[in-house]
C-alpha positions in Angstrom: 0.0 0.0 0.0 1.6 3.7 -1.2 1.5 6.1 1.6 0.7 9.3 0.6 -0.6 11.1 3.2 -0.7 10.9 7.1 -2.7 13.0 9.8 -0.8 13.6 12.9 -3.8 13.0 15.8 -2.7 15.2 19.2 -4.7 13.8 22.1 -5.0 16.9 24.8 -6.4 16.6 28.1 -5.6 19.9 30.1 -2.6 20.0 28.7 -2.0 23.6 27.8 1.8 23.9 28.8 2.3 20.5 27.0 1.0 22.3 23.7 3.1 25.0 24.0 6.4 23.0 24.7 5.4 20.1 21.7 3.5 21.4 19.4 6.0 23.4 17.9 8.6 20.2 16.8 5.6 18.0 15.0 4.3 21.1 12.9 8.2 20.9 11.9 7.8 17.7 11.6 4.8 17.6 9.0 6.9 20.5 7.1 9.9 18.1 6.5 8.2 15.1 5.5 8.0 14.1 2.2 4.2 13.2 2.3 1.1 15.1 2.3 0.6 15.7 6.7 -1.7 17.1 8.8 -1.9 18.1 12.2 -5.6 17.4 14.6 -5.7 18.1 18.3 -8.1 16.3 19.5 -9.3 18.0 23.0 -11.2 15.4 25.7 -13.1 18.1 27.7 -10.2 20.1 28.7 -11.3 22.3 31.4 -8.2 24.6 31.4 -7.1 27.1 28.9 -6.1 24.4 26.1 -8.5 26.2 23.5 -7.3 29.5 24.3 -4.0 28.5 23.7 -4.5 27.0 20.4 -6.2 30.1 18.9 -3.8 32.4 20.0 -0.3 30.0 19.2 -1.9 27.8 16.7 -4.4 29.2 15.1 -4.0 27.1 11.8 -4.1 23.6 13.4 -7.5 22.6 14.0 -8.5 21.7 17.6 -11.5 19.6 17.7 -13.8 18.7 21.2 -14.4 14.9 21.0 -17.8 13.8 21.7 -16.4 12.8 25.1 -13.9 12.1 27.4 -13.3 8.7 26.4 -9.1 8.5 26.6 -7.5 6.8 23.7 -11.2 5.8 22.3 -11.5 9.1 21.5 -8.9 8.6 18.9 -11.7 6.4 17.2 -14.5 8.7 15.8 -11.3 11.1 14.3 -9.8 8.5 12.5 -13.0 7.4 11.2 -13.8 10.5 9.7 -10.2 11.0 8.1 -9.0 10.2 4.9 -5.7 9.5 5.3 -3.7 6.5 4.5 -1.9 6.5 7.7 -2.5 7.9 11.0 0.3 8.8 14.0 -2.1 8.7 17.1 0.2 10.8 19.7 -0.4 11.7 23.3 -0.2 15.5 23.9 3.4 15.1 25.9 5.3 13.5 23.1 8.0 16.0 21.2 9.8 14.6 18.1 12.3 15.0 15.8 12.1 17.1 12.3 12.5 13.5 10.5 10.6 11.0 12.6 7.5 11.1 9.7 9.0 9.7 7.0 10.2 6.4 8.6 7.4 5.2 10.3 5.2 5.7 7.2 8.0 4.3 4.6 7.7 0.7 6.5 3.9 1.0 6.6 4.1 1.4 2.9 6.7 -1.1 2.8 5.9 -3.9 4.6 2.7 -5.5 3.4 2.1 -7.2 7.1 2.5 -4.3 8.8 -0.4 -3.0 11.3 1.7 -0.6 13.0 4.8 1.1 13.5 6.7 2.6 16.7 9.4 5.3 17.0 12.3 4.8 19.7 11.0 7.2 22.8 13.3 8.9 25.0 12.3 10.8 28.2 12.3 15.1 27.4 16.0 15.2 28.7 17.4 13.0 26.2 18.9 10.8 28.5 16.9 8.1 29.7 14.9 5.7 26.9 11.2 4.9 27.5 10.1 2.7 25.1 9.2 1.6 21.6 10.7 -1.6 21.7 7.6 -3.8 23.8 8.1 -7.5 24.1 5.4 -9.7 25.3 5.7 -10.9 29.0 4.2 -13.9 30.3 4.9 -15.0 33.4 2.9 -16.9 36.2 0.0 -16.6 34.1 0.2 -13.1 34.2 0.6 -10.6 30.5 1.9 -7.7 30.3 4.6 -6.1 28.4 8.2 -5.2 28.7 10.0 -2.8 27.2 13.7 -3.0 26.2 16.3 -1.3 24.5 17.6 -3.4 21.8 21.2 -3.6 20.3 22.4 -1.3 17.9 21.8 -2.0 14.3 24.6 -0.9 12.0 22.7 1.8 9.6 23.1 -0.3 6.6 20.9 -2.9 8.0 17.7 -3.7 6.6 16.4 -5.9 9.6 13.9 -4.5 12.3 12.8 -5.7 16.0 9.4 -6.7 16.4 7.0 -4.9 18.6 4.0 -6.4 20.7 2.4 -2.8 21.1 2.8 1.1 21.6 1.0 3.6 23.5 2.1 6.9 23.5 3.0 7.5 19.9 1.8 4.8 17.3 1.9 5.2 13.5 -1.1 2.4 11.9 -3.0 2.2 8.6 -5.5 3.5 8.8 -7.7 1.1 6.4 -6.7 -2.1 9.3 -7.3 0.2 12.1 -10.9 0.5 11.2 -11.4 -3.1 10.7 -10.4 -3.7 13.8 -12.7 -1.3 15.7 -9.9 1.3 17.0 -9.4 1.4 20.6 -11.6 -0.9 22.8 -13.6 1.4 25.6 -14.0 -1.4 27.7 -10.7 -0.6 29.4 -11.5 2.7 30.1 -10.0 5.4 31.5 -7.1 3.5 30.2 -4.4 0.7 30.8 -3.3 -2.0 28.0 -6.4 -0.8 25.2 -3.0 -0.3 23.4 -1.9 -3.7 23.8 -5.6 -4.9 23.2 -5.6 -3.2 19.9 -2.0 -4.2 18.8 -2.3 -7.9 19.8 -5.8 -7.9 18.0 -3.8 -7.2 15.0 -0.9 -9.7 15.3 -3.7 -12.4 16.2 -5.0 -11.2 12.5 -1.7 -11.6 11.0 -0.3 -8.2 11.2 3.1 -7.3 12.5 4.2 -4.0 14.7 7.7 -2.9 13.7 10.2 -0.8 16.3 11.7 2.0 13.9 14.4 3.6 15.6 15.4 5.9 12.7 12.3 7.8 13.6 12.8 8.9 17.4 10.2 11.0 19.4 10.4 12.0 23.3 7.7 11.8 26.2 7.1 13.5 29.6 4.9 10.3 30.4 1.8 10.1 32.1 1.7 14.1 32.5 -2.0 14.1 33.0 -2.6 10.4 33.5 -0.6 10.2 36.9 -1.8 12.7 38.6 -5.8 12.1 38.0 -5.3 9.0 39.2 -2.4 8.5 41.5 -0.5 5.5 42.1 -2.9 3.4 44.0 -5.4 4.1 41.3 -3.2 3.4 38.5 -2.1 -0.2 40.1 -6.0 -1.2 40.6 -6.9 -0.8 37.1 -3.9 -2.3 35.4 -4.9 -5.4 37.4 -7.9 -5.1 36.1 -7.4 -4.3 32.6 -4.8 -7.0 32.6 -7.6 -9.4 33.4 -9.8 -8.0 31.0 -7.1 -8.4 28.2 -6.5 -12.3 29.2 -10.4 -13.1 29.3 -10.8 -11.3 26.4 -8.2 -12.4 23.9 -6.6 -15.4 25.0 -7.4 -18.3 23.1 -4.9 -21.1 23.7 -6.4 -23.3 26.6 -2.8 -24.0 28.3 -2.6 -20.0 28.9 -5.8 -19.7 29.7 -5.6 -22.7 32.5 -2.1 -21.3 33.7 -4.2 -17.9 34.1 -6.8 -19.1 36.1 -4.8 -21.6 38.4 -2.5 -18.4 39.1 -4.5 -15.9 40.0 -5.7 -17.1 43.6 -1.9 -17.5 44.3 -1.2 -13.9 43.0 -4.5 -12.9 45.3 -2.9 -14.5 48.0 0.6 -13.1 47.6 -1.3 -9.8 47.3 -3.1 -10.4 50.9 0.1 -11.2 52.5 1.7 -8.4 51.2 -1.4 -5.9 51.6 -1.4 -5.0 48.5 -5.2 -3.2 48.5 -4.7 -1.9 45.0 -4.5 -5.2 43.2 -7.5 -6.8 45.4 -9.5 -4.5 44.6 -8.9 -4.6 40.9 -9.2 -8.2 40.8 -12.9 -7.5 42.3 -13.5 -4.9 39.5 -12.7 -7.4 36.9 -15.1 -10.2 38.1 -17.9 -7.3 38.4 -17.1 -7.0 34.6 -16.3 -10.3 33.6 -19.9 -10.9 31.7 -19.1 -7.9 29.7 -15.7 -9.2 29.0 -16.7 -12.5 27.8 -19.6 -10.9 25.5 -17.0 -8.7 23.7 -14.6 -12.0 23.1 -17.3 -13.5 21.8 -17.4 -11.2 18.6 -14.2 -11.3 17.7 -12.6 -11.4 14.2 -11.7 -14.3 12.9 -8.1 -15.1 14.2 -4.9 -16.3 12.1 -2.5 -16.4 14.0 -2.5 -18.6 18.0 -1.3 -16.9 21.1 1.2 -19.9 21.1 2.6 -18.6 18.1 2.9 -15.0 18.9 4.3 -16.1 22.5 7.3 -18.3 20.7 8.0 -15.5 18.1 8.3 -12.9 21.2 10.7 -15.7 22.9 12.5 -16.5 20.2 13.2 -12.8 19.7 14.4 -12.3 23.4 16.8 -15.6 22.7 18.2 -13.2 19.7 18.7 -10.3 22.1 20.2 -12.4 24.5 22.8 -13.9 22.2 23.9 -10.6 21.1 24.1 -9.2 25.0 26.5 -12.0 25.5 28.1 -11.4 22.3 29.3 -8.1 23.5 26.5 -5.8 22.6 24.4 -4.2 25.6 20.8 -4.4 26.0 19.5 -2.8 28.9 15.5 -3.4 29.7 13.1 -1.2 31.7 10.0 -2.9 33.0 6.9 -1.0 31.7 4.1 -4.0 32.8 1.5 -3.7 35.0 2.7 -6.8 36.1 1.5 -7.4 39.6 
Protein backbone atom coordinates (compact mmCIF):
# COMPACT_ATOMS: atom_id res chain seq x y z
CA UNK A 1 0.00 0.00 0.00
CA UNK A 2 1.55 3.69 -1.15
CA UNK A 3 1.53 6.06 1.60
CA UNK A 4 0.74 9.31 0.62
CA UNK A 5 -0.63 11.08 3.17
CA UNK A 6 -0.69 10.86 7.09
CA UNK A 7 -2.69 13.02 9.77
CA UNK A 8 -0.80 13.62 12.90
CA UNK A 9 -3.82 12.97 15.82
CA UNK A 10 -2.73 15.17 19.18
CA UNK A 11 -4.68 13.80 22.10
CA UNK A 12 -4.97 16.87 24.81
CA UNK A 13 -6.42 16.61 28.09
CA UNK A 14 -5.64 19.95 30.11
CA UNK A 15 -2.57 20.02 28.71
CA UNK A 16 -1.99 23.58 27.83
CA UNK A 17 1.76 23.86 28.82
CA UNK A 18 2.25 20.46 26.98
CA UNK A 19 0.99 22.25 23.73
CA UNK A 20 3.10 24.97 23.97
CA UNK A 21 6.37 22.95 24.73
CA UNK A 22 5.43 20.07 21.71
CA UNK A 23 3.53 21.42 19.44
CA UNK A 24 5.96 23.37 17.89
CA UNK A 25 8.63 20.23 16.79
CA UNK A 26 5.57 18.04 15.01
CA UNK A 27 4.28 21.09 12.87
CA UNK A 28 8.15 20.86 11.88
CA UNK A 29 7.85 17.68 11.56
CA UNK A 30 4.78 17.64 9.03
CA UNK A 31 6.85 20.48 7.13
CA UNK A 32 9.91 18.12 6.48
CA UNK A 33 8.19 15.06 5.55
CA UNK A 34 8.01 14.14 2.23
CA UNK A 35 4.24 13.21 2.29
CA UNK A 36 1.06 15.15 2.33
CA UNK A 37 0.62 15.66 6.70
CA UNK A 38 -1.65 17.13 8.81
CA UNK A 39 -1.88 18.11 12.19
CA UNK A 40 -5.60 17.44 14.55
CA UNK A 41 -5.72 18.12 18.28
CA UNK A 42 -8.10 16.26 19.52
CA UNK A 43 -9.29 18.05 23.03
CA UNK A 44 -11.16 15.42 25.65
CA UNK A 45 -13.09 18.13 27.75
CA UNK A 46 -10.25 20.09 28.74
CA UNK A 47 -11.31 22.28 31.41
CA UNK A 48 -8.22 24.57 31.37
CA UNK A 49 -7.05 27.14 28.90
CA UNK A 50 -6.12 24.43 26.05
CA UNK A 51 -8.48 26.16 23.53
CA UNK A 52 -7.27 29.51 24.26
CA UNK A 53 -4.03 28.47 23.66
CA UNK A 54 -4.53 27.00 20.36
CA UNK A 55 -6.17 30.12 18.94
CA UNK A 56 -3.83 32.36 20.02
CA UNK A 57 -0.30 30.02 19.18
CA UNK A 58 -1.89 27.76 16.69
CA UNK A 59 -4.40 29.16 15.14
CA UNK A 60 -4.04 27.15 11.83
CA UNK A 61 -4.05 23.57 13.39
CA UNK A 62 -7.52 22.62 13.96
CA UNK A 63 -8.50 21.74 17.57
CA UNK A 64 -11.48 19.59 17.70
CA UNK A 65 -13.84 18.65 21.15
CA UNK A 66 -14.39 14.93 20.99
CA UNK A 67 -17.84 13.76 21.72
CA UNK A 68 -16.36 12.80 25.07
CA UNK A 69 -13.90 12.12 27.44
CA UNK A 70 -13.30 8.66 26.43
CA UNK A 71 -9.14 8.47 26.63
CA UNK A 72 -7.51 6.80 23.67
CA UNK A 73 -11.24 5.77 22.31
CA UNK A 74 -11.49 9.12 21.46
CA UNK A 75 -8.93 8.56 18.93
CA UNK A 76 -11.66 6.37 17.18
CA UNK A 77 -14.49 8.74 15.84
CA UNK A 78 -11.34 11.08 14.32
CA UNK A 79 -9.77 8.51 12.47
CA UNK A 80 -13.03 7.39 11.25
CA UNK A 81 -13.84 10.50 9.71
CA UNK A 82 -10.21 11.00 8.06
CA UNK A 83 -9.04 10.22 4.90
CA UNK A 84 -5.75 9.46 5.26
CA UNK A 85 -3.71 6.48 4.50
CA UNK A 86 -1.92 6.51 7.74
CA UNK A 87 -2.49 7.92 11.01
CA UNK A 88 0.25 8.79 13.96
CA UNK A 89 -2.10 8.74 17.14
CA UNK A 90 0.17 10.76 19.73
CA UNK A 91 -0.44 11.71 23.31
CA UNK A 92 -0.19 15.46 23.90
CA UNK A 93 3.36 15.15 25.93
CA UNK A 94 5.34 13.48 23.12
CA UNK A 95 7.98 16.03 21.23
CA UNK A 96 9.76 14.59 18.06
CA UNK A 97 12.28 14.97 15.84
CA UNK A 98 12.12 17.06 12.29
CA UNK A 99 12.52 13.45 10.49
CA UNK A 100 10.65 10.97 12.56
CA UNK A 101 7.53 11.08 9.74
CA UNK A 102 9.00 9.74 7.00
CA UNK A 103 10.18 6.43 8.62
CA UNK A 104 7.39 5.17 10.30
CA UNK A 105 5.18 5.74 7.21
CA UNK A 106 8.00 4.27 4.61
CA UNK A 107 7.72 0.72 6.54
CA UNK A 108 3.90 0.97 6.56
CA UNK A 109 4.11 1.42 2.90
CA UNK A 110 6.71 -1.08 2.76
CA UNK A 111 5.88 -3.86 4.58
CA UNK A 112 2.71 -5.47 3.44
CA UNK A 113 2.07 -7.22 7.06
CA UNK A 114 2.47 -4.33 8.78
CA UNK A 115 -0.39 -2.98 11.28
CA UNK A 116 1.74 -0.59 12.99
CA UNK A 117 4.83 1.07 13.49
CA UNK A 118 6.73 2.56 16.68
CA UNK A 119 9.44 5.34 17.04
CA UNK A 120 12.28 4.83 19.71
CA UNK A 121 10.96 7.21 22.80
CA UNK A 122 13.26 8.87 24.99
CA UNK A 123 12.33 10.80 28.18
CA UNK A 124 12.34 15.06 27.40
CA UNK A 125 15.98 15.16 28.65
CA UNK A 126 17.39 13.01 26.23
CA UNK A 127 18.91 10.78 28.48
CA UNK A 128 16.93 8.09 29.71
CA UNK A 129 14.90 5.68 26.92
CA UNK A 130 11.21 4.85 27.50
CA UNK A 131 10.08 2.74 25.10
CA UNK A 132 9.23 1.64 21.61
CA UNK A 133 10.75 -1.63 21.74
CA UNK A 134 7.60 -3.77 23.77
CA UNK A 135 8.11 -7.47 24.07
CA UNK A 136 5.38 -9.70 25.31
CA UNK A 137 5.74 -10.86 29.00
CA UNK A 138 4.18 -13.88 30.28
CA UNK A 139 4.89 -15.03 33.41
CA UNK A 140 2.95 -16.93 36.17
CA UNK A 141 0.04 -16.61 34.07
CA UNK A 142 0.18 -13.14 34.21
CA UNK A 143 0.63 -10.62 30.48
CA UNK A 144 1.94 -7.74 30.32
CA UNK A 145 4.60 -6.11 28.40
CA UNK A 146 8.25 -5.21 28.68
CA UNK A 147 10.02 -2.85 27.17
CA UNK A 148 13.69 -3.03 26.16
CA UNK A 149 16.34 -1.28 24.53
CA UNK A 150 17.64 -3.43 21.84
CA UNK A 151 21.21 -3.59 20.33
CA UNK A 152 22.38 -1.27 17.87
CA UNK A 153 21.77 -2.02 14.28
CA UNK A 154 24.60 -0.94 12.02
CA UNK A 155 22.66 1.82 9.62
CA UNK A 156 23.12 -0.28 6.58
CA UNK A 157 20.90 -2.88 8.00
CA UNK A 158 17.67 -3.68 6.62
CA UNK A 159 16.39 -5.92 9.60
CA UNK A 160 13.85 -4.52 12.33
CA UNK A 161 12.83 -5.68 15.95
CA UNK A 162 9.37 -6.72 16.43
CA UNK A 163 7.04 -4.94 18.57
CA UNK A 164 3.99 -6.44 20.68
CA UNK A 165 2.39 -2.76 21.07
CA UNK A 166 2.75 1.05 21.62
CA UNK A 167 0.96 3.63 23.47
CA UNK A 168 2.08 6.87 23.48
CA UNK A 169 2.97 7.52 19.94
CA UNK A 170 1.78 4.83 17.31
CA UNK A 171 1.92 5.21 13.52
CA UNK A 172 -1.10 2.39 11.92
CA UNK A 173 -3.02 2.17 8.64
CA UNK A 174 -5.51 3.47 8.84
CA UNK A 175 -7.69 1.11 6.44
CA UNK A 176 -6.69 -2.06 9.31
CA UNK A 177 -7.34 0.25 12.14
CA UNK A 178 -10.90 0.49 11.22
CA UNK A 179 -11.38 -3.06 10.71
CA UNK A 180 -10.37 -3.70 13.80
CA UNK A 181 -12.71 -1.33 15.67
CA UNK A 182 -9.86 1.29 16.96
CA UNK A 183 -9.38 1.35 20.63
CA UNK A 184 -11.60 -0.88 22.80
CA UNK A 185 -13.57 1.39 25.59
CA UNK A 186 -14.01 -1.41 27.71
CA UNK A 187 -10.68 -0.62 29.39
CA UNK A 188 -11.48 2.67 30.13
CA UNK A 189 -9.98 5.36 31.51
CA UNK A 190 -7.05 3.49 30.18
CA UNK A 191 -4.38 0.67 30.81
CA UNK A 192 -3.32 -2.00 27.95
CA UNK A 193 -6.43 -0.76 25.19
CA UNK A 194 -2.96 -0.27 23.45
CA UNK A 195 -1.92 -3.71 23.80
CA UNK A 196 -5.63 -4.94 23.25
CA UNK A 197 -5.60 -3.17 19.94
CA UNK A 198 -2.00 -4.18 18.78
CA UNK A 199 -2.33 -7.87 19.82
CA UNK A 200 -5.82 -7.94 17.98
CA UNK A 201 -3.75 -7.16 14.98
CA UNK A 202 -0.95 -9.72 15.28
CA UNK A 203 -3.74 -12.40 16.17
CA UNK A 204 -5.02 -11.21 12.47
CA UNK A 205 -1.67 -11.63 10.99
CA UNK A 206 -0.28 -8.22 11.16
CA UNK A 207 3.06 -7.33 12.53
CA UNK A 208 4.17 -3.96 14.67
CA UNK A 209 7.66 -2.86 13.71
CA UNK A 210 10.17 -0.80 16.35
CA UNK A 211 11.72 1.96 13.87
CA UNK A 212 14.45 3.64 15.64
CA UNK A 213 15.42 5.89 12.69
CA UNK A 214 12.27 7.83 13.61
CA UNK A 215 12.82 8.90 17.39
CA UNK A 216 10.23 11.01 19.39
CA UNK A 217 10.44 12.01 23.34
CA UNK A 218 7.73 11.78 26.25
CA UNK A 219 7.06 13.47 29.58
CA UNK A 220 4.95 10.31 30.36
CA UNK A 221 1.78 10.07 32.11
CA UNK A 222 1.70 14.10 32.52
CA UNK A 223 -2.01 14.06 32.96
CA UNK A 224 -2.60 10.38 33.53
CA UNK A 225 -0.57 10.18 36.94
CA UNK A 226 -1.85 12.71 38.59
CA UNK A 227 -5.84 12.06 38.00
CA UNK A 228 -5.33 8.99 39.25
CA UNK A 229 -2.42 8.53 41.47
CA UNK A 230 -0.53 5.47 42.07
CA UNK A 231 -2.93 3.38 44.00
CA UNK A 232 -5.43 4.14 41.28
CA UNK A 233 -3.20 3.42 38.49
CA UNK A 234 -2.15 -0.21 40.07
CA UNK A 235 -6.00 -1.15 40.64
CA UNK A 236 -6.91 -0.75 37.06
CA UNK A 237 -3.91 -2.33 35.40
CA UNK A 238 -4.86 -5.37 37.44
CA UNK A 239 -7.94 -5.14 36.10
CA UNK A 240 -7.44 -4.25 32.59
CA UNK A 241 -4.83 -6.95 32.60
CA UNK A 242 -7.63 -9.38 33.43
CA UNK A 243 -9.80 -8.01 30.95
CA UNK A 244 -7.15 -8.42 28.18
CA UNK A 245 -6.54 -12.27 29.24
CA UNK A 246 -10.38 -13.09 29.31
CA UNK A 247 -10.83 -11.26 26.37
CA UNK A 248 -8.22 -12.45 23.88
CA UNK A 249 -6.65 -15.36 24.99
CA UNK A 250 -7.40 -18.35 23.06
CA UNK A 251 -4.95 -21.09 23.72
CA UNK A 252 -6.40 -23.34 26.64
CA UNK A 253 -2.84 -23.97 28.32
CA UNK A 254 -2.61 -19.98 28.92
CA UNK A 255 -5.80 -19.73 29.69
CA UNK A 256 -5.61 -22.72 32.48
CA UNK A 257 -2.05 -21.31 33.73
CA UNK A 258 -4.21 -17.92 34.07
CA UNK A 259 -6.80 -19.06 36.11
CA UNK A 260 -4.80 -21.57 38.43
CA UNK A 261 -2.53 -18.45 39.05
CA UNK A 262 -4.55 -15.88 40.05
CA UNK A 263 -5.69 -17.11 43.56
CA UNK A 264 -1.91 -17.46 44.32
CA UNK A 265 -1.17 -13.95 43.03
CA UNK A 266 -4.48 -12.94 45.29
CA UNK A 267 -2.89 -14.53 47.98
CA UNK A 268 0.60 -13.08 47.58
CA UNK A 269 -1.32 -9.84 47.27
CA UNK A 270 -3.05 -10.37 50.90
CA UNK A 271 0.15 -11.17 52.45
CA UNK A 272 1.70 -8.36 51.17
CA UNK A 273 -1.40 -5.86 51.56
CA UNK A 274 -1.38 -4.99 48.50
CA UNK A 275 -5.22 -3.25 48.45
CA UNK A 276 -4.68 -1.93 44.98
CA UNK A 277 -4.51 -5.21 43.18
CA UNK A 278 -7.52 -6.85 45.40
CA UNK A 279 -9.51 -4.47 44.59
CA UNK A 280 -8.88 -4.55 40.91
CA UNK A 281 -9.25 -8.20 40.76
CA UNK A 282 -12.88 -7.55 42.33
CA UNK A 283 -13.46 -4.90 39.53
CA UNK A 284 -12.69 -7.40 36.87
CA UNK A 285 -15.09 -10.24 38.12
CA UNK A 286 -17.88 -7.30 38.37
CA UNK A 287 -17.05 -6.98 34.55
CA UNK A 288 -16.29 -10.34 33.58
CA UNK A 289 -19.94 -10.89 31.74
CA UNK A 290 -19.08 -7.93 29.73
CA UNK A 291 -15.68 -9.18 28.99
CA UNK A 292 -16.72 -12.53 27.81
CA UNK A 293 -19.57 -10.95 25.53
CA UNK A 294 -16.97 -8.67 23.71
CA UNK A 295 -14.58 -12.03 23.14
CA UNK A 296 -17.34 -13.51 21.77
CA UNK A 297 -17.41 -11.24 18.61
CA UNK A 298 -14.16 -11.26 17.72
CA UNK A 299 -12.59 -11.38 14.18
CA UNK A 300 -11.73 -14.29 12.91
CA UNK A 301 -8.14 -15.13 14.19
CA UNK A 302 -4.94 -16.33 12.09
CA UNK A 303 -2.50 -16.43 13.98
CA UNK A 304 -2.53 -18.62 18.03
CA UNK A 305 -1.30 -16.89 21.10
CA UNK A 306 1.18 -19.94 21.07
CA UNK A 307 2.61 -18.59 18.13
CA UNK A 308 2.90 -15.03 18.90
CA UNK A 309 4.29 -16.09 22.50
CA UNK A 310 7.25 -18.34 20.69
CA UNK A 311 7.95 -15.48 18.06
CA UNK A 312 8.33 -12.86 21.17
CA UNK A 313 10.69 -15.68 22.94
CA UNK A 314 12.47 -16.51 20.19
CA UNK A 315 13.24 -12.80 19.70
CA UNK A 316 14.36 -12.28 23.45
CA UNK A 317 16.81 -15.64 22.71
CA UNK A 318 18.20 -13.23 19.70
CA UNK A 319 18.72 -10.35 22.14
CA UNK A 320 20.23 -12.42 24.48
CA UNK A 321 22.77 -13.93 22.20
CA UNK A 322 23.88 -10.62 21.07
CA UNK A 323 24.13 -9.25 25.02
CA UNK A 324 26.50 -11.96 25.51
CA UNK A 325 28.12 -11.41 22.33
CA UNK A 326 29.26 -8.07 23.54
CA UNK A 327 26.49 -5.83 22.60
CA UNK A 328 24.37 -4.18 25.56
CA UNK A 329 20.76 -4.43 25.98
CA UNK A 330 19.53 -2.78 28.94
CA UNK A 331 15.45 -3.38 29.70
CA UNK A 332 13.08 -1.21 31.75
CA UNK A 333 9.97 -2.89 33.00
CA UNK A 334 6.93 -1.04 31.67
CA UNK A 335 4.07 -4.04 32.80
CA UNK A 336 1.45 -3.69 34.97
CA UNK A 337 2.71 -6.83 36.08
CA UNK A 338 1.46 -7.39 39.58
Amino acid sequence: MTIRSVTLFILNYNGRTLLQECLPSLIDASHQSRRRVKLVVIDNHSTDDSASVMSTLFAGIPFIRSRANRFLSSFNEFVERDTSDAVILLNNDIKADADFIDPLADLLENRPDAFFASPICWDFDRKRYEGGLSVLRTAGGWWGTRSVLPPRLRPSEENFWYTVSMGACLAVRRDRFLELGGYDDLYLPGILEDLDLCYRAWKRGWKGYFVPASVVYHKGQASFAPAFGKAGISRMAARNTLFFMWKNLRDPGEKFRAAIWLPVRLLWALLRGNAAFIRGVRDAWAGRSKVLSRASVQLPEEVSDREIVRLFRDQNAAMKRLLKSGQHTPTSERSPCC
